[in-house]
VOGU-3710 file (C-alpha; in Angstrom, 3 decimals, decimal comma):
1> xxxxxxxxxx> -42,888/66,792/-126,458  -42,133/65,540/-129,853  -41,083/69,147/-130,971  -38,979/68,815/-127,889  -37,137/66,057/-129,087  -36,678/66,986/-132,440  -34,996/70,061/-131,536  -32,275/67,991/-129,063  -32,066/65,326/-132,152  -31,089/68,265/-134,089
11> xxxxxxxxxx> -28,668/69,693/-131,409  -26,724/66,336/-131,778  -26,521/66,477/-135,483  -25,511/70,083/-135,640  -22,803/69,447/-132,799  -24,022/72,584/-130,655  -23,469/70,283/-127,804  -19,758/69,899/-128,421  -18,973/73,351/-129,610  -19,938/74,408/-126,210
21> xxxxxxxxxx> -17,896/71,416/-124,401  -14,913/72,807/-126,547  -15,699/76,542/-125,398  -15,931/75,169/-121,845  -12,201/73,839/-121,829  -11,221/76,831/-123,854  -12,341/79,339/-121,132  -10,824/76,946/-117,972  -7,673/76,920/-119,901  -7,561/80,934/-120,312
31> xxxxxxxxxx> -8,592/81,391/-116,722  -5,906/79,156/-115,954  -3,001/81,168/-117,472  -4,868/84,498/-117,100  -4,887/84,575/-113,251  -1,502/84,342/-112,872  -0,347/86,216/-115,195  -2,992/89,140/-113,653  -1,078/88,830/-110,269  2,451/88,412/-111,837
41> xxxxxxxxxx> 1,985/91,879/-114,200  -0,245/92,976/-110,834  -2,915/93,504/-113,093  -6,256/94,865/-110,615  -8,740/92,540/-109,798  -11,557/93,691/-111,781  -9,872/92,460/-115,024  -9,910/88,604/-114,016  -14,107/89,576/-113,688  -14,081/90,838/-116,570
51> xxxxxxxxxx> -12,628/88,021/-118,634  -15,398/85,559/-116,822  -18,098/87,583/-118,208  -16,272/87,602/-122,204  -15,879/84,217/-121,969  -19,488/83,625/-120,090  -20,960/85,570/-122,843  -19,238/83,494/-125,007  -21,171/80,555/-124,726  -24,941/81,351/-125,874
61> xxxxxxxxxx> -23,166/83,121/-129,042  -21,367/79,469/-129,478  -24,677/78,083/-129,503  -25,706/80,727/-132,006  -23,234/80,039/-134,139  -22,502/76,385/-133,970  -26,385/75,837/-134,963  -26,522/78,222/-137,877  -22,545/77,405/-139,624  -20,641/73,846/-139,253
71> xxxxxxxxxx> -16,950/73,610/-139,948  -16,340/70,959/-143,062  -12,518/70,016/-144,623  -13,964/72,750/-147,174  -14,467/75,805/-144,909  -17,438/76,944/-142,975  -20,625/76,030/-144,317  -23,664/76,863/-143,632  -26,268/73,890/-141,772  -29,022/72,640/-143,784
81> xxxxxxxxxx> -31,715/71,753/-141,543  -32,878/67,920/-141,304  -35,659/67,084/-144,049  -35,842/70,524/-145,295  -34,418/72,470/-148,687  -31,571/74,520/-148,107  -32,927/77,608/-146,574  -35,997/76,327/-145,429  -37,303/76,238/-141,895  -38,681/73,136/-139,571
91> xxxxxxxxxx> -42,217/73,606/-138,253  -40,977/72,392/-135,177  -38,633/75,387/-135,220  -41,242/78,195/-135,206  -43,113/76,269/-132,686  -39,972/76,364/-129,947  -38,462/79,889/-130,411  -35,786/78,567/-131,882  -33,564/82,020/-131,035  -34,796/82,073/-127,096
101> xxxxxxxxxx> -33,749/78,391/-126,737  -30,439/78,935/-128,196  -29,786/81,843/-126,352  -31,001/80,071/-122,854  -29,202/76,908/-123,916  -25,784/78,744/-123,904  -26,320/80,975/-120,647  -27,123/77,102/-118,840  -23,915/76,523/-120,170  -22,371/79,281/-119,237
111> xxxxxxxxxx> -24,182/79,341/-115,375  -21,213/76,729/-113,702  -18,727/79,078/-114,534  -20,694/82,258/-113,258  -21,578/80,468/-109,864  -18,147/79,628/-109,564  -16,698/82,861/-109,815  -19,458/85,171/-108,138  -22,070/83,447/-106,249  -19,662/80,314/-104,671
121> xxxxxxxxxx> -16,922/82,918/-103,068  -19,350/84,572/-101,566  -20,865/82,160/-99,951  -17,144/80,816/-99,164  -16,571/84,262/-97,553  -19,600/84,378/-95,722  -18,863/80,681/-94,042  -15,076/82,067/-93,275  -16,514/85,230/-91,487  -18,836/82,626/-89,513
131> xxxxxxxxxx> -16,128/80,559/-88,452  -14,043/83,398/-87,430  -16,540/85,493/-85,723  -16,900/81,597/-83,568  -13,370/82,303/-82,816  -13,755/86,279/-82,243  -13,539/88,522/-84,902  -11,587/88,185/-88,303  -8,465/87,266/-88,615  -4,582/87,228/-91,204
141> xxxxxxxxxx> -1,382/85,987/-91,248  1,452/87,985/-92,751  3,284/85,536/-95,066  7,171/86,680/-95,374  7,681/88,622/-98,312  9,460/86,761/-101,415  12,874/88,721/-101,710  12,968/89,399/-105,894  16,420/91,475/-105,209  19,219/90,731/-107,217
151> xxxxxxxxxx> 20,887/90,413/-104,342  20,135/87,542/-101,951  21,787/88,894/-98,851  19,036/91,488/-99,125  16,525/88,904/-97,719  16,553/90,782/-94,424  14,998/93,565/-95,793  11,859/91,707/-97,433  11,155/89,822/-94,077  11,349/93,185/-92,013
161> xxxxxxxxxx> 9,402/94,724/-94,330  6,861/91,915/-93,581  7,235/92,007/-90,201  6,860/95,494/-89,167  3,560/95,280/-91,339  2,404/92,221/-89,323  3,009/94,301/-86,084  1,042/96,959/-87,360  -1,949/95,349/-87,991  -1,229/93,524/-84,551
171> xxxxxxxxxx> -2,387/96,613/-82,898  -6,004/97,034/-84,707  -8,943/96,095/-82,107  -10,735/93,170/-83,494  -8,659/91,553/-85,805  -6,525/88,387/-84,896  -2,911/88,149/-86,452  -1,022/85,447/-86,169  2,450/85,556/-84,599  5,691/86,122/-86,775
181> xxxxxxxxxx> 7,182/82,364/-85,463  3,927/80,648/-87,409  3,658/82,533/-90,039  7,032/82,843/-90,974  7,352/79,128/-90,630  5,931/79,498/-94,230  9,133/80,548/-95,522  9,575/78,891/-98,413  7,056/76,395/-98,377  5,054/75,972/-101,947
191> xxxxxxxxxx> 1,927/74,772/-99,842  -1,265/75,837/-101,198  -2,659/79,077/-100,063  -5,996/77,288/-98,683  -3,384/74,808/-97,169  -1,349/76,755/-95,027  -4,756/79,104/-93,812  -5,784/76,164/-92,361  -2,462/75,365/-90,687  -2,529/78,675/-89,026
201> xxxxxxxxxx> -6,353/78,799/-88,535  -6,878/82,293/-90,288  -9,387/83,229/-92,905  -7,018/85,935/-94,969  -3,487/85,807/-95,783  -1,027/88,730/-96,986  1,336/87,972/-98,849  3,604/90,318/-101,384  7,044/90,370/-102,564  10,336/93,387/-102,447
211> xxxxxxxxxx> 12,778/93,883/-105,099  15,352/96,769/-104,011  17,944/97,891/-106,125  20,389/100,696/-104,394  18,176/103,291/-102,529  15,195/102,296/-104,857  12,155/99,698/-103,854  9,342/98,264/-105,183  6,936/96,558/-102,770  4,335/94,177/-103,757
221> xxxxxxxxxx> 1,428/93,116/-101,553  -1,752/91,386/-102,015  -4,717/90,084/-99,279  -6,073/86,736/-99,998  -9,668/85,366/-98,379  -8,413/81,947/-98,025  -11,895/79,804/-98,020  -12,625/81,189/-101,419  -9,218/81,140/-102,722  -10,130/85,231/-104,154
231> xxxxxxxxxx> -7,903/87,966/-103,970  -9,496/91,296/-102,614  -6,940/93,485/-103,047  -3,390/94,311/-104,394  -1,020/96,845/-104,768  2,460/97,830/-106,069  4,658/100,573/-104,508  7,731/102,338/-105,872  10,044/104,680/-103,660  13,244/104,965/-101,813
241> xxxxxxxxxx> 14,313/102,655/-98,881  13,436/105,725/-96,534  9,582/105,285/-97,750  9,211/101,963/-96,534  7,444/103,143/-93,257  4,631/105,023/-94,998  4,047/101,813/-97,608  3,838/99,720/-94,722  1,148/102,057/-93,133  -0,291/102,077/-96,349
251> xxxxxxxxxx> -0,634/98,742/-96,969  -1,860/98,045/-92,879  -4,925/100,409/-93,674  -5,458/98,766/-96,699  -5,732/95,285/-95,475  -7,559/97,024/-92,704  -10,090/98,325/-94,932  -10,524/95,307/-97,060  -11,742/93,700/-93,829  -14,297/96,266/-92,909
261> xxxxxxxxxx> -12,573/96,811/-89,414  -11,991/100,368/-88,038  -8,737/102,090/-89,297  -5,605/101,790/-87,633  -4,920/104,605/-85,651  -2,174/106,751/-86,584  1,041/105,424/-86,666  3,282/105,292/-83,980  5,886/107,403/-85,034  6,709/111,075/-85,006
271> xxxxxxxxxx> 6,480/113,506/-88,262  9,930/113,975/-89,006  10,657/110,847/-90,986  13,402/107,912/-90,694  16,389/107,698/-91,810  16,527/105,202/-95,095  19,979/104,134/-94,293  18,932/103,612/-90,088  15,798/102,117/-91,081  17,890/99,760/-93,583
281> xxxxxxxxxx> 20,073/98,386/-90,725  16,790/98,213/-88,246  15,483/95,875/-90,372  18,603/93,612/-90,461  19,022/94,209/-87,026  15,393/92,811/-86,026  15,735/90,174/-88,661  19,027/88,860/-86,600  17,452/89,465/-83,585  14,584/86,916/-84,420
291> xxxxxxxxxx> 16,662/83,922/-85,444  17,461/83,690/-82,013  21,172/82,684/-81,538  24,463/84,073/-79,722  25,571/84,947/-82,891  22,149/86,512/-84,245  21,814/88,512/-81,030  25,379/89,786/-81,713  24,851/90,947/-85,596  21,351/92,591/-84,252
301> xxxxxxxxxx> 23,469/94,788/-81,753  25,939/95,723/-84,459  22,888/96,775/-86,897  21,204/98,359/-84,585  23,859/100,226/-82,956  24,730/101,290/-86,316  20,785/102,522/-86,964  20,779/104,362/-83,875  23,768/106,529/-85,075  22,630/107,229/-88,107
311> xxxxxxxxxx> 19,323/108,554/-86,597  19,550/109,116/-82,846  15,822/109,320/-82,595  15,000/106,384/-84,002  12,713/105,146/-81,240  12,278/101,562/-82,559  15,880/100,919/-83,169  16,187/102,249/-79,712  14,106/99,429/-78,267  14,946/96,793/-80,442
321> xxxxxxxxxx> 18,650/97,769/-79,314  17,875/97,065/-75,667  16,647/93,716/-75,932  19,417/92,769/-78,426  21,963/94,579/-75,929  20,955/92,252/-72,982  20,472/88,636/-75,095  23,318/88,943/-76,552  25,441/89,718/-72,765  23,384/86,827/-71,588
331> xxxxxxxxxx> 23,447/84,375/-74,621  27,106/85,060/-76,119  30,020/84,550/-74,530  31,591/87,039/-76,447  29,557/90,130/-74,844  30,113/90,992/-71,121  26,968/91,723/-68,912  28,746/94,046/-66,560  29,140/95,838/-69,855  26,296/95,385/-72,171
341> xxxxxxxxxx> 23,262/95,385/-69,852  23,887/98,936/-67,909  23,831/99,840/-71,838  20,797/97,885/-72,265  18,532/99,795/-69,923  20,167/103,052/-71,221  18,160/102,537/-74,472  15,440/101,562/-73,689  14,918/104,858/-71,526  15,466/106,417/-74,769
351> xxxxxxxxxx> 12,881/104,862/-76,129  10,699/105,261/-73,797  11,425/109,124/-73,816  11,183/109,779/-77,299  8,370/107,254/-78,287  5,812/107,152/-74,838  2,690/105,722/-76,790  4,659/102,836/-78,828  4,577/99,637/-76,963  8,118/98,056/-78,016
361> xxxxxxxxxx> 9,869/100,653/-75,722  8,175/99,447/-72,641  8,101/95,553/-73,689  11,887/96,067/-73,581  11,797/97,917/-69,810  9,891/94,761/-68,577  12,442/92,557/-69,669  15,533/93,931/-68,196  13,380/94,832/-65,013  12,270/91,121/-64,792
371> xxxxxxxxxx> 15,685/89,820/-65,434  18,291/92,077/-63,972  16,674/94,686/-61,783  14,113/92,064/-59,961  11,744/94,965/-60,043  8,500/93,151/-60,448  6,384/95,944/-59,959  8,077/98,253/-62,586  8,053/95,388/-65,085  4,051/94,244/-64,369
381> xxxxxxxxxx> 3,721/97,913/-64,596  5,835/97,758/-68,153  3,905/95,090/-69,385  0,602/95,859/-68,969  1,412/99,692/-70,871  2,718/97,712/-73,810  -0,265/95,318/-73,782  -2,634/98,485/-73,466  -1,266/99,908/-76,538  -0,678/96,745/-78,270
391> xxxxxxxxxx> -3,238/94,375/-77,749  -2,860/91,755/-80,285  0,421/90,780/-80,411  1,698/87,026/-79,217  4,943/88,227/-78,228  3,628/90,648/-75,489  1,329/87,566/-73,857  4,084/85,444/-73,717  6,235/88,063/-72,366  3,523/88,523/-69,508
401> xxxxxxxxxx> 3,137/85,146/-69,610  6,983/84,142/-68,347  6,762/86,874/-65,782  3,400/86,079/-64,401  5,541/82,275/-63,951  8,425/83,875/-62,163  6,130/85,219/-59,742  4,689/81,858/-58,990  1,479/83,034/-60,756  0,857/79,529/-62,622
411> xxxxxxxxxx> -2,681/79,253/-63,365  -2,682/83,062/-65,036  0,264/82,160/-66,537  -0,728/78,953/-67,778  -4,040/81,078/-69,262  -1,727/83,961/-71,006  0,404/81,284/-72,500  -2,291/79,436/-74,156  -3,855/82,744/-75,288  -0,603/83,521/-76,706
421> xxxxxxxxxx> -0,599/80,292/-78,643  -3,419/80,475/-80,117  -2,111/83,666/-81,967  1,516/81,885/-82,986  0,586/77,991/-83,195  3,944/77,265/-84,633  5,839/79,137/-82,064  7,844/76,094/-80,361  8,376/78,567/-77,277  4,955/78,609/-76,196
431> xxxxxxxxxx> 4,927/75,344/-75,608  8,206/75,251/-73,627  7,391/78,221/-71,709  3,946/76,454/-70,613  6,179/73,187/-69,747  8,045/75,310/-67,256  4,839/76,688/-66,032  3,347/73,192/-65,316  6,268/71,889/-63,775  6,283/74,723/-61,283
441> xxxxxxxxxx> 2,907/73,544/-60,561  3,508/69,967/-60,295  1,868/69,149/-63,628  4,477/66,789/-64,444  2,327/64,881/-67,041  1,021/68,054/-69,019  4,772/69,465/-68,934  5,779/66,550/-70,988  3,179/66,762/-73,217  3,999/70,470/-74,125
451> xxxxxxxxxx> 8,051/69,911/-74,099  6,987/66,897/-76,452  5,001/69,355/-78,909  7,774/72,289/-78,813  10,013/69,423/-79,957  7,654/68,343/-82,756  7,618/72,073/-83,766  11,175/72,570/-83,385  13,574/69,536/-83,062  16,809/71,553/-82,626
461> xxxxxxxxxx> 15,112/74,026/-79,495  17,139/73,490/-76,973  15,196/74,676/-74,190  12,287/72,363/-74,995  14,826/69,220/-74,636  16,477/70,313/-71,506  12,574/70,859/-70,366  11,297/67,488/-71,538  14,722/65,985/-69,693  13,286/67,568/-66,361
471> xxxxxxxxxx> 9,854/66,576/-66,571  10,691/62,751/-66,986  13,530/62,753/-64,291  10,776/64,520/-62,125  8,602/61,377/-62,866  11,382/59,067/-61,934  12,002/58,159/-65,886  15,689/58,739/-65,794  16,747/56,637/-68,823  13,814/58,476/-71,094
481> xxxxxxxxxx> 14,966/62,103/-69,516  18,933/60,944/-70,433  17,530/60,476/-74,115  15,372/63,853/-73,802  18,730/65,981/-72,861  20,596/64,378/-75,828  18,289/65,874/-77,808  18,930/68,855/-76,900  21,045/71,521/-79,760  22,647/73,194/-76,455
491> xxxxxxxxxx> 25,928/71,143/-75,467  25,533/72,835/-72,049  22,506/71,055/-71,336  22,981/67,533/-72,772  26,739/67,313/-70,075  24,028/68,772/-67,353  21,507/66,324/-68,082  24,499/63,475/-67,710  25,192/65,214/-64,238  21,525/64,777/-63,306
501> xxxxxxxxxx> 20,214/61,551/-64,707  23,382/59,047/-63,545  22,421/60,717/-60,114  19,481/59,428/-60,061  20,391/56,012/-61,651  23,249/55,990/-58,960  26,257/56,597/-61,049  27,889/58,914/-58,896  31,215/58,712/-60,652  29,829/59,572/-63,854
511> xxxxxxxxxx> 27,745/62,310/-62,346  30,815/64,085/-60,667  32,610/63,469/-64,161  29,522/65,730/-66,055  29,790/68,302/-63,499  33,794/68,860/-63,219  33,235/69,189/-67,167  31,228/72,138/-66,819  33,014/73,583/-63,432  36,090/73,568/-66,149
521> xxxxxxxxxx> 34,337/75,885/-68,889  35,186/79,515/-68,978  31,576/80,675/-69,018  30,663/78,540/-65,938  29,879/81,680/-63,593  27,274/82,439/-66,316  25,463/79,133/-65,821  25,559/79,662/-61,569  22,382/78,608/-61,669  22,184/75,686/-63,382
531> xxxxxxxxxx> 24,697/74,542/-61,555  23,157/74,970/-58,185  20,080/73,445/-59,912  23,100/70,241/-60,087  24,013/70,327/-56,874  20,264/70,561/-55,191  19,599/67,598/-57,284  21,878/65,596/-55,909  21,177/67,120/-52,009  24,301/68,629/-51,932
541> xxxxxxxxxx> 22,437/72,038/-49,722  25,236/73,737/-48,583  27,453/73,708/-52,364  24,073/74,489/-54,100  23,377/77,527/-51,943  26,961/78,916/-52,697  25,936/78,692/-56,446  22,840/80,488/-55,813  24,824/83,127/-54,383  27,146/83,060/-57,442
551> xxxxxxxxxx> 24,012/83,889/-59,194  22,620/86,581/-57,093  26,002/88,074/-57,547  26,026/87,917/-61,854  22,430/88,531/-61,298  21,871/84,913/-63,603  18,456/85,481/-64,991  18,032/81,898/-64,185  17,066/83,016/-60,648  13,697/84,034/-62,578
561> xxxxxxxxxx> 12,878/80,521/-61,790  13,897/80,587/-58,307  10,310/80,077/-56,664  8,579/77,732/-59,054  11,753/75,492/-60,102  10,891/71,805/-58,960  14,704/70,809/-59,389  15,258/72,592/-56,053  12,324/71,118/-54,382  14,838/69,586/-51,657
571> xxxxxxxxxx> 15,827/73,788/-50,514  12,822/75,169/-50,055  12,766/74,135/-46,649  15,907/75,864/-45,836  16,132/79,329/-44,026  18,206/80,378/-46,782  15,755/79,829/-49,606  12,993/82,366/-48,107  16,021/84,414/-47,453  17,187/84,358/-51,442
581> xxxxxxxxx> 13,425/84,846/-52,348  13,359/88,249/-50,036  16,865/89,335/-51,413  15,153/88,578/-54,968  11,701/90,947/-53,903  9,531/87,493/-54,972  6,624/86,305/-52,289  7,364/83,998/-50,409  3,969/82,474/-49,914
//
């Protein structure tokens, strides 16, 4: 024991102790500059390994040496040992194995750092595969690319990028991926990477970057394992704009790989190649179609009418074409439906025909055979094809979740809805699309609570305003529904919700004022429906019936609500209700 404590005595007055505290901040401070510098030069990731092992290694050799020289004002000196000559060894020394101590003295030192870097991710990786597996299977959100272009108006092109890689991992069995609404939410956001997994309830993250200069591109992407904070792989691609579709597959089975799932199949598209130009102005055109405004549906038809010439194969564009064709007709005053929509299912025929095992082409069928053909059927049909080959994607369940609702289907739509939030959690939406599913069922209460949560998610969505402003004039709270409308971002529904609440507080005046205000609008005959939904409010049968028939007429995709919307509770008991629902193929049970 006394040897024992000689030798620590002698530690001290040789300073071995603090030459390895100084090593230790040394190392965290070259870790610290040396990781991001790895993943800004896209260094791989067995260099950062091999730096923790130089600089691991480095401290039993700064025990070594911090025993055997000491640094003086004069230089470096060799240590004279305690109550010795110069030269001469301690007994104690022999007795302790001097060099063996030393050497284990510095690898204790060095262990922290070693268990940080090898053993502790591991372990971290092991408890995120746990946690997942609880929730069923692995799962990643796509993070929008950072746009390094010289050129910020080329933005669209790093988030499409992003985007079609997110929808190609959507369609691997197994893995969960998290809808473009949530993680795109991330835009812009410095939040810790650990941070926002937790947000979106994921254990990996991909994120990357573009920088595109003429026809040329470089594309950037890395997968993160977000309990452990560790990279586990990255990659940098150079090529043309018209290469983009094989870097994306690339990078899908990569990420695909890293995860130990089963390879994507092979991709959806035919040998021949795209376009780089077409595929340029699909990815602007989805980019505007995703922002979801009369004006963003507009720019997406011009893109994408614009891709479609330029390649008149493109099966994508195609589809992405047909959905832009018929929001655009129905959101934008500025594109006619008797026009636009005939044009609309036009496309996505062709995409059907030249694409018949991608899903997009049939998700965009469904919708037009929901909403203008009333072919429920063909569009159940539709939708369960695109769900078959697509599996994984949030969009498709909510899709099938809205047309499961029309159909008075509540409780399976209610169930697809929440499945579909699970896989977009920031999607404000979902939780407006489930608030029209509960108030179809009467589930006044829970409607509220979801129109209250789109709203927290997305203060300026209309839809979930105008849906909150039902729910609490369906629960007699007229003056909390008048504040719900106002909240609304759509001036359409903030003047209807003044023709419906001073109804119900008895201000007919006021109510008739609201209405003649929107009777006076050019685009009224596009809003029949919500102004029959006026007009059955207030019991006024016979004027809300014409209105109905206004809509059958434009063929209003309001009617979509027709046998689940409370607002015309006070109709269904008219002849001419189950006659609307038979003219509009729904059940009438």
């Amino acid at each position: 024991m006394g040897s024992l404590q000689e030798f620590v005595a002698e530690l001290k007055r040789r300073r071995v102790f603090r030459a390895l505290v100084g090593w230790g901040v040394v190392s965290f401070a070259v870790l610290q500059v040396y990781e991001p510098v790895m993943h800004g030069l896209h260094l791989p990731e067995w260099t950062l390994s091999f730096v923790v092992v130089i600089l691991g290694l480095g401290f039993p050799a700064t025990a070594v040496l911090s025993w055997l020289f000491d640094l003086k004002a004069t230089g470096i000196e060799r240590t004279v040992p305690a109550g010795t000559g110069k030269g001469t060894r301690a007994p104690w020394a022999a007795k302790l194995r001097l060099p063996a101590l030393l050497l284990g003295l510095g690898v204790a030192a060095a262990a922290p750092g070693f268990v940080y870097f090898f053993v502790w991710p591991a372990t971290g990786r092991r408890a995120a595969e746990a946690t997942a597996g609880a929730q069923g299977g692995p799962s990643i959100a796509v993070l929008p690319f950072v746009n390094l272009s010289s050129d910020k108006e080329q933005e669209y092109f790093s988030d499409g990028v992003a985007e079609e890689i997110l929808n190609a991992l959507a369609q691997v069995d197994g893995l969960r991926v998290i809808g473009r609404t949530s993680s795109f939410a991330m835009k812009g956001k410095n939040e810790d990477l650990r941070s926002i997994a937790r947000q979106l309830n994921v254990g990996h993250l991909l994120e990357g970057s573009v920088r595109r200069a003429g026809t040329r591109v470089r594309i950037t992407a890395q997968l993160i394992e977000a309990a452990a904070g560790t990279h586990l792989w990255s990659q940098e691609f150079d090529g043309d704009v018209g290469d983009t579709f094989a870097v994306q597959e690339t990078i899908a089975n990569a990420v695909v790989a890293a995860l130990r799932l089963k390879l994507l199949p092979p991709a959806k598209r035919d040998s021949r190649g795209v376009n780089g130009e077409a595929h340029d102005q699909y990815l602007l055109g989805v980019t505007s179609l995703a922002k979801g405004s009369g004006e963003g549906y507009g720019r997406a038809v011009e893109a994408l009418q614009r891709a479609v010439g330029l390649d008149p194969n493109y099966a994508q564009a195609w589809a992405a074409l047909a959905s832009a064709l018929y929001l655009a007709a129905d959101q934008s005053a500025t594109w006619d439906p008797k026009v636009e929509w005939p044009k609309a299912r036009a496309a996505a025929e062709k995409a059907i025909a030249l694409a018949p095992d991608r899903a997009d082409g049939y998700a965009a069928r469904a919708l037009l055979r929901q909403n203008l053909l009333w072919d429920w059927p063909g569009a159940r049909s539709d939708m369960e094809r695109a769900r078959a080959l697509n599996p994984g994607t949030s969009g498709l369940l909510e899709e099938y979740g809205a047309l499961l609702t029309t159909l008075g289907r509540l409780p399976e739509a209610v169930g697809a809805l929440q499945q579909a939030a699970l896989l977009d959690p920031l999607s404000a939406e979902l939780p407006t699309l489930l608030a029209i599913a509960y108030l179809g069922g009467g589930e006044f209460s829970l409607a509220e609570a979801a129109a209250r949560h789109g709203l927290e998610l997305s203060p300026e969505h209309g839809r979930a305003a105008r849906t909150l402003g039902f729910a609490l004039l369906l629960q007699n709270r007229a003056g909390e529904a008048r504040a719900a409308f106002q909240r609304s971002s759509n001036e359409f529904f903030r003047t209807m919700g003044d023709a419906l609440v001073e109804h119900s507080l008895g201000h007919a005046a006021a109510s008739q004022r609201a209405l003649d205000f929107i009777l006076a609008q050019p685009y009224v005959r596009k809003a029949s429906y919500q102004v029959a939904q006026i007009y059955a409010w207030r019991g006024q049968a016979d004027l809300a019936f014409e209105w109905l028939g206004h809509a059958l007429e434009a063929r209003d995709p309001g009617l979509t609500h027709l046998k689940h919307d409370p607002v015309l509770r006070s109709l269904r008991g008219d002849p001419r209700y189950a006659a609307l629902l038979r003219e509009l193929n729904l059940p009438e049970g």
